[in-house]
Structures are given as C-alpha cells and as structure tokens.
N, C-alpha and C positions, 0 to 999 in steps of 0.2 A: 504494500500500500504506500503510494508515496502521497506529497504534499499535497495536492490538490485532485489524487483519480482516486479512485477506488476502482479495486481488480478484483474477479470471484479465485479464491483459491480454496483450497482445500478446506480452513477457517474462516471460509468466507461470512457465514452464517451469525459467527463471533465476532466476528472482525465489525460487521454491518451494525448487530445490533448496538453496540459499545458505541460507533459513532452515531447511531440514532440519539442515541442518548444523549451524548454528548451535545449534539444538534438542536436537540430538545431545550436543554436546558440553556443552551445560548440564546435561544429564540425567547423563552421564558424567563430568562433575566432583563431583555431585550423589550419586553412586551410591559414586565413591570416599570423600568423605569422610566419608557416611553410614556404609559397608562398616567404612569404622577406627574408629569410634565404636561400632558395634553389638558388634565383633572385640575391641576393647580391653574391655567388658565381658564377652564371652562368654568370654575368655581365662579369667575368674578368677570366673564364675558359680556354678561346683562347689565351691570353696572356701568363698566366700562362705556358701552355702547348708549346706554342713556346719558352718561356724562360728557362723549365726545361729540355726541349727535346735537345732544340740543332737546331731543326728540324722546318722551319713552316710548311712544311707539315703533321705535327703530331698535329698540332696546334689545327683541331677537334677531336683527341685521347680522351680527358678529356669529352666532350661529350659525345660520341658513350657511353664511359666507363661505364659515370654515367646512361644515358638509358639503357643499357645493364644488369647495376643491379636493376634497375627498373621491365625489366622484369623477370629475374631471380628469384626475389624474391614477385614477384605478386601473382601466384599460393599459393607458400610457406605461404603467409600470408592468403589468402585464406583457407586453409587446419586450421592454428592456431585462425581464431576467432570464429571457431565450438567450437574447441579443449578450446581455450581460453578465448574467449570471445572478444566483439568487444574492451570494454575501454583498457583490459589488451595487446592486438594485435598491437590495435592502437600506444598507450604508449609508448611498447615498439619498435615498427618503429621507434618513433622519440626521442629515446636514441640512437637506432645504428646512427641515423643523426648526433645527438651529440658527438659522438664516431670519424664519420666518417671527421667533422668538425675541431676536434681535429689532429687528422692524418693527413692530408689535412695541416692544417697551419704549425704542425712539420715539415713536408714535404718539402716547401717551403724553412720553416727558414734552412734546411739541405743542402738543394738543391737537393733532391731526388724526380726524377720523378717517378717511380716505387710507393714510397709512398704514391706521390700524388693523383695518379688513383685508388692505393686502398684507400686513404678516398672519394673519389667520388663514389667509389663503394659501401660502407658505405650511402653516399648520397642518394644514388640512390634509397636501401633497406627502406630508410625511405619516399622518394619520391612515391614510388609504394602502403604506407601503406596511406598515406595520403590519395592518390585520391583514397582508397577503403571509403575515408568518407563520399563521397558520395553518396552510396549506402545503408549506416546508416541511413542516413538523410531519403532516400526512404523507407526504411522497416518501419519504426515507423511512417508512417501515411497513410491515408486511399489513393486507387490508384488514386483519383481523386486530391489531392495533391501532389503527389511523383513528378510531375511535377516540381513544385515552390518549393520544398524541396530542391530536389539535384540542382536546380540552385541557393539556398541563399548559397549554401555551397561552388560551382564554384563561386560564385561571391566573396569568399574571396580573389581570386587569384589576386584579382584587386586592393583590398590593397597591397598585397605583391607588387604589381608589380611597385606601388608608392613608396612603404617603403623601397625594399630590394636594389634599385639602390643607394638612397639616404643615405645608412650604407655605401657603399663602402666606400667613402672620408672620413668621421669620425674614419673609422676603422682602415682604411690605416695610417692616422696620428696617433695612437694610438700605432699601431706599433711598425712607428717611432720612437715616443718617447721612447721606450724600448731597442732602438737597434735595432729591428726586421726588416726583409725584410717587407714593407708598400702592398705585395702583401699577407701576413699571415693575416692581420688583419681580413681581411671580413669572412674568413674561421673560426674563433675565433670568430668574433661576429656571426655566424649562428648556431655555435656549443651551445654559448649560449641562440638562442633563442628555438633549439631544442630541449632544457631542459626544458623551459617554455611552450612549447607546449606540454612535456609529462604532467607536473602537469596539466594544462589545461583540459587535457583528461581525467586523473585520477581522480579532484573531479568533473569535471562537467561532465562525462559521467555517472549518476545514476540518476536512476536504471538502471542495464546492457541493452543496447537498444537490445540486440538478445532477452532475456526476453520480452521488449516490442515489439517486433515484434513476437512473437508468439499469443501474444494477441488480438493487430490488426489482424491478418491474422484468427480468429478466429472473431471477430465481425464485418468486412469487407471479408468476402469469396469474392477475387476474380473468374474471371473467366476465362473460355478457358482452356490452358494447365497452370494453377498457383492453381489449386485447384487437391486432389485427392493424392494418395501414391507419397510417394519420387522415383523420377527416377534415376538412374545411370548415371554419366556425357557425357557416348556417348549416352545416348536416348536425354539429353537436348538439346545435340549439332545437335539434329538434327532435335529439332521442329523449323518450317520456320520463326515464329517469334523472336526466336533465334539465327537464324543465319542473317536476317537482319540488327536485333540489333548490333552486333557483325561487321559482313559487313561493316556495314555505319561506327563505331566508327572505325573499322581499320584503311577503308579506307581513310577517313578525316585526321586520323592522319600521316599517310604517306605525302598524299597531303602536308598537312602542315606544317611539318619538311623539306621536300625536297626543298620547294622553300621558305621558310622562311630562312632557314641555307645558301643561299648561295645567297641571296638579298644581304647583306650586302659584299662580296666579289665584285658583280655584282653593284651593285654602286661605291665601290672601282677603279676601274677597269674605271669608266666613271668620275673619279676624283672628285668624291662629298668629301667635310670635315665629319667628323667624327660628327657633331655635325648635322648631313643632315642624315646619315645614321643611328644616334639613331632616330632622329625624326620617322623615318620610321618606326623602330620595335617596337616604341613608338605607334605609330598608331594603328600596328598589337596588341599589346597586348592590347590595349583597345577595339581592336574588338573580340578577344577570352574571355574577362570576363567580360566587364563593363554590357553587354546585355544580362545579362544571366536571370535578371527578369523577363525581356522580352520573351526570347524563353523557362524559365521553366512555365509561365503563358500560353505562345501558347500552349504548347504539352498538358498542360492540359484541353485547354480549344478549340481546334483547333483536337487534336489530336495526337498521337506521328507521325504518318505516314506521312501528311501535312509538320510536321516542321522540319522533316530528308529531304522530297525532298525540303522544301526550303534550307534549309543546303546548300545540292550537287548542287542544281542548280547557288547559291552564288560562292563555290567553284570553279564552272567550269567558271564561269564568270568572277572570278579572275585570274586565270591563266589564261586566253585570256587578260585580260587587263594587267598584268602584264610584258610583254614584247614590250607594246607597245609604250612606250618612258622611255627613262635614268632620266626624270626628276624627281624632289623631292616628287611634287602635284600626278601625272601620279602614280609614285611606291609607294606612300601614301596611296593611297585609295584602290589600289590592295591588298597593302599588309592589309590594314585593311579588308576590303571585306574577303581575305583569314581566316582571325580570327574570323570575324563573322559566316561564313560559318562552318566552325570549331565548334564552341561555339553550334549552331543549331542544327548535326548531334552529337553531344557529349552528351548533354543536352537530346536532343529526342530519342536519342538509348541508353540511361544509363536508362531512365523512361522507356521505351520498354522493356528493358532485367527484370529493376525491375518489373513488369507485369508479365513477363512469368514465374516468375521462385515461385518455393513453399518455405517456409520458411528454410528446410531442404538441399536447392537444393542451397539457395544464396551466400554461402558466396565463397564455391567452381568456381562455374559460374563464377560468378564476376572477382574472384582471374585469372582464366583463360585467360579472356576477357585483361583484365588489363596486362596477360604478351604476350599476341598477343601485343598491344598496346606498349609495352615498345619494344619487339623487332623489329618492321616495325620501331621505332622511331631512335634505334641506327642504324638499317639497313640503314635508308632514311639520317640521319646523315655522314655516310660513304661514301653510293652511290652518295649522292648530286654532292658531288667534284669529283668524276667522270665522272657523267654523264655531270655536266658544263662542266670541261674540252675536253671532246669527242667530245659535240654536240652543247655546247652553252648554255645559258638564256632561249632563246626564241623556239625551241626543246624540252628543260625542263620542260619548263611549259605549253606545247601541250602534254607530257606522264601524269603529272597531271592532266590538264583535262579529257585526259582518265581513269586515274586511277577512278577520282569521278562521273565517268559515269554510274561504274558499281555497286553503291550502289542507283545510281536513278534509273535505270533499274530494278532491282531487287526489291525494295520498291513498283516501279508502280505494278510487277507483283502479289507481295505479298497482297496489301491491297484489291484486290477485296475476296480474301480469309479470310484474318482478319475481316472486315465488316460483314461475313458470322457467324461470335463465335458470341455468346452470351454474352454481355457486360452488364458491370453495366448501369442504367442508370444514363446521365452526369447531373450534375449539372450546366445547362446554357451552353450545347453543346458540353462536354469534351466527353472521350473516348479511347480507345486504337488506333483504326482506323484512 
C-alpha cells in the first residue's frame, strides 16, 4: 500500500478496513469542527442581518443566502472530486469557509450588509463540501457498513452543535477587547476553525478515499443497479431507487427547515424568554445528530427502506404534534421528534443513494442530490415567513405533514420492487430492502 493507492493483496481485506476507519474518523473530526464553526455563526445570523439591514424582515436574508450557496455549489463540488479528488475537494471547501469567515467579520466590523451575505455565501460553498463527507465515509466500506459509516460522520454534527454555540461568548469578548463590533468575533473564530479543518482533511485523508473506493467496489461487487458500465446522470436519475433516495432526503429536508425556522418566531409570538426558545432548538438538534448511531446501525441492519419510512412517519407525527400547544415540554419534543425524523430519512436515503450508485457514477449523484437539498433549504427558509404569516403555525405544519407523506408513499410502493434485486447476503438481517 503506498501513499496515496490502495492495492488488493492478500491482506487486503485488513488492510481496507483499518483505513476505513481511519477515513472515518478524519471525516468525523472534520465534520465536528466544521458543525461549531458553521453553529457558532448561525447562532447569531438573525441578529446580524437585522442589524446590518436596517430591516427585521431581512433578518432571514443571511440564511436563505448561506443555503443558497450550499446548493449552488453542491453539484460544483461534485463534478471536482472526480476531477480532484475527495481530500483535495474537501480541503478546499473548507478554505473558501475560511475565506468566507473572514469576509463575514470584515463585514460587520464595516457595517456592510452586502458583504456580509457574500461571506455567508463563502459559508455556505464550504457547508455543501462538508456534508459530501459523508458519502466518503460510505464509498470506503463494504455496503453492509455504509450504514454506520455515514452516520459516525453525521454524528459529528453533535459536537458542533455543543461547541459552536459555546464560541459565540468567548468570541464576542474577544472582539471587544480589540475595539471590534463583539458580533465579528464568532465569524473570526469559524474562519479559524475552517482552516483546521482543511489541514484535518489534508493529512488524515490518505490514501485518497476515491482510490479506496474503487477497491472496495471491486472486492464487495454490489448489486442491483450499482454494478455494470457507468450510466449518464439522466439514466441515474431515473433508477426508482434513486429517486426514492433523493425523494425522502429532499423531502425531510424541506419539512425541517420550514417548521424549525419559524418555531422560534412562533414561540416568540406566545411570549416565551429566549432562554425557552433555545431550549427548544436545543432539543431539535439533539434529535437530528445525537441518534445517528442508532439509525446508521438500523439501515444496516433493519434495512434502508424500514428506517426512511420510520423517518416520515416521525416527521408526520411531529408536525401534528407540533401545533398543539405554545408550551415549552409540548414544542420540545415536537420539535425534537422533527430532528429525529430528519436524522432517519437522511441517514437511510444517503446509504440508499450510496447502494445504487457505481463508483464512477458517485460523486456526480451525490453533488446533485446535495444541491436539491441546499435549494428546498433556502427555498423553505424564505417561504417559512410567509407561509406563517398567510396561514398560521398550525396550517404550517399540516403542509408539512403532507409534504412527508409523499416520501412514505413512494418508499411503500418502491420496496416490494427493491426486495425483488438480488442482494448481498446480510450479515444478521441487513440489506438494501
């Protein structure tokens, strides 16, 4: 094995899993430190943007902005870690973060909003490179683990989601002490953690994992539509396990921007403290990453199919519960519910897409996938505040539940179908199906 290939030899089997791991866990330190960086800016993006605008109605401008360049640049990174490779792709996503960090606090210390949006936009290009890492984590090991892969690698999101609120106040003082507007700080500290996260990527992504996933895909021949010639991105787009995959992760993520982003207003509104209203979203983000061992062990061991319709059926269950009283316990578990359900159809439809697709075929797909995903987020971001104001809370989160209707619908239809391909056999019950 030298520095950057991987060769099958006799230990090959050793050899592979050992750098799965290793692969894993760089993605996964990679993913946390990125998650507090991106967390400690989004903490106070709302403020921000009503204090630079002039405007609170622009107040989720800095959002929409930064998802927007999430998806814009999902494909785009897609296309470069053929071209590039995954460690060099990676990498360099989370330089433009640090780029975009820097800009962002200049911005502030100026008082230029214009600025500020484009370092979010910066943000955002390195937000979209990030969550391709978990489709790294999948291609470098065998299908019956891609499961618990890509959710050790979503599960960094949960450190961030610890670390990057608890930078805000440190930062902000830090600032201060400089002279500086105390809202630049947090922007400056993510800018430097995005720098640590490129080196991160850079020595510990070796051997290049696209190398080691040709390997794998070579002494684990999947099956179904993942083996056989490279297809063109409309033929992918149109095998049904493909578009499930795809389906379910859009969908969830709509769901869950639309009534996540406008909870906090909607408590607002029924006169809760600020300190009721993080509680809340405190909730929610322990339900999108703390379980993600959990539901990457079920798709593996359960199946992907099972743990996407438990997903939507969570989802749809939230959204009904979540209008059903203003109190703190009541939108607590909703909104947690909402992030587990999330975390399920995310986890299960990223190991499904990773299944279907041939080594040639992934990085493209994925890149795809990921900028659906970025644009429903800034779109659900913007609509949110309309659709509350139009119709209400509790309206809102009845189009939600329909929204997550139509990815369990589709899933039921699909798996008597999938059941029907030819699968590996599971080791203690797993499967595609």
């Amino acid at each position: 094995m030298t520095r950057d290939r991987v060769h099958p030899s006799p230990d090959s089997r050793l050899d592979l899993a050992t750098v799965a791991r290793r692969i894993t866990l760089t993605l996964f330190s990679a993913q946390s430190l990125g998650s507090a960086g991106f967390l400690a800016a989004a903490t106070i993006n709302s403020i921000v943007g009503a204090q630079l605008s002039g405007h609170l109605a622009w107040a989720g401008m800095p959002t929409a902005t930064y998802q927007g360049g999430a998806a814009l640049a999902a494909f785009v990174w897609g296309q470069l870690m053929d071209r590039l490779g995954r460690r060099a792709t990676l990498a360099l996503g989370a330089l433009l973060g640090s780029v975009g960090g820097v800009v962002a606090s200049v911005a502030i210390t100026r008082g230029s909003f214009g600025g500020f949006l484009a370092g979010l936009l910066f943000m955002g290009f390195a937000n979209s490179a990030m969550q391709l890492g978990r489709f790294v984590a999948a291609e470098v090991h065998p299908p019956l683990k891609r499961g618990r892969a890509i959710s050790n690698v979503v599960l960094g999101g949960t450190v961030g989601a610890l670390l990057g609120p608890l930078l805000v106040g440190p930062s902000g003082r830090w600032a201060l002490s400089r002279g500086l507007d105390e809202l630049a700080g947090p922007y400056a500290g993510s800018a430097l953690l995005f720098v640590l996260v490129s080196f991160v990527l850079l020595s510990g992504l070796r051997p290049e994992p696209r190398d080691v996933a040709v390997v794998v895909a070579r002494i684990h021949p999947a099956v179904g539509s993942s083996t056989g010639p490279t297809r063109p991105l409309r033929e992918v787009l149109r095998d049904p396990g493909v578009v499930v995959a795809i389906t379910t992760m859009v969908s969830a993520q709509v769901v869950m921007v639309m009534l996540m982003v406008i909870t906090s207003l909607h408590m607002k509104n029924h006169h809760h403290p600020l300190t009721s209203i993080s509680l809340v979203i405190s909730s929610h983000v322990v339900g999108m990453y703390a379980f993600s061992l959990i539901s990457g062990r079920l798709s593996d061991a359960w199946g992907r199919a099972p743990v996407m319709i438990v997903g939507a059926g969570i989802l749809i269950v939230s959204c009904f519960g979540a209008p059903l009283s203003p109190q703190v316990f009541p939108v607590s578990l909703a909104l947690f519910l909402l992030g587990l359900g999330w975390n399920f159809c995310y986890v299960g439809g990223s190991s499904l897409l990773a299944d279907r697709l041939r080594p040639a075929e992934r990085a493209r797909t994925q890149g795809t996938n990921d900028f659906l995903i970025g644009a429903v987020s800034a779109a659900g971001s913007l609509g949110s505040g309309v659709i509350f104001a139009s119709v209400g809370y509790g309206a809102m989160s009845l189009i939600g539940a329909a929204a997550a209707v139509l990815p369990l619908a589709l899933i039921i239809w699909w798996r008597p179908r999938a059941s029907r391909e030819r699968m590996p056999a599971p080791l203690g019950g797993g499967g595609v199906p």
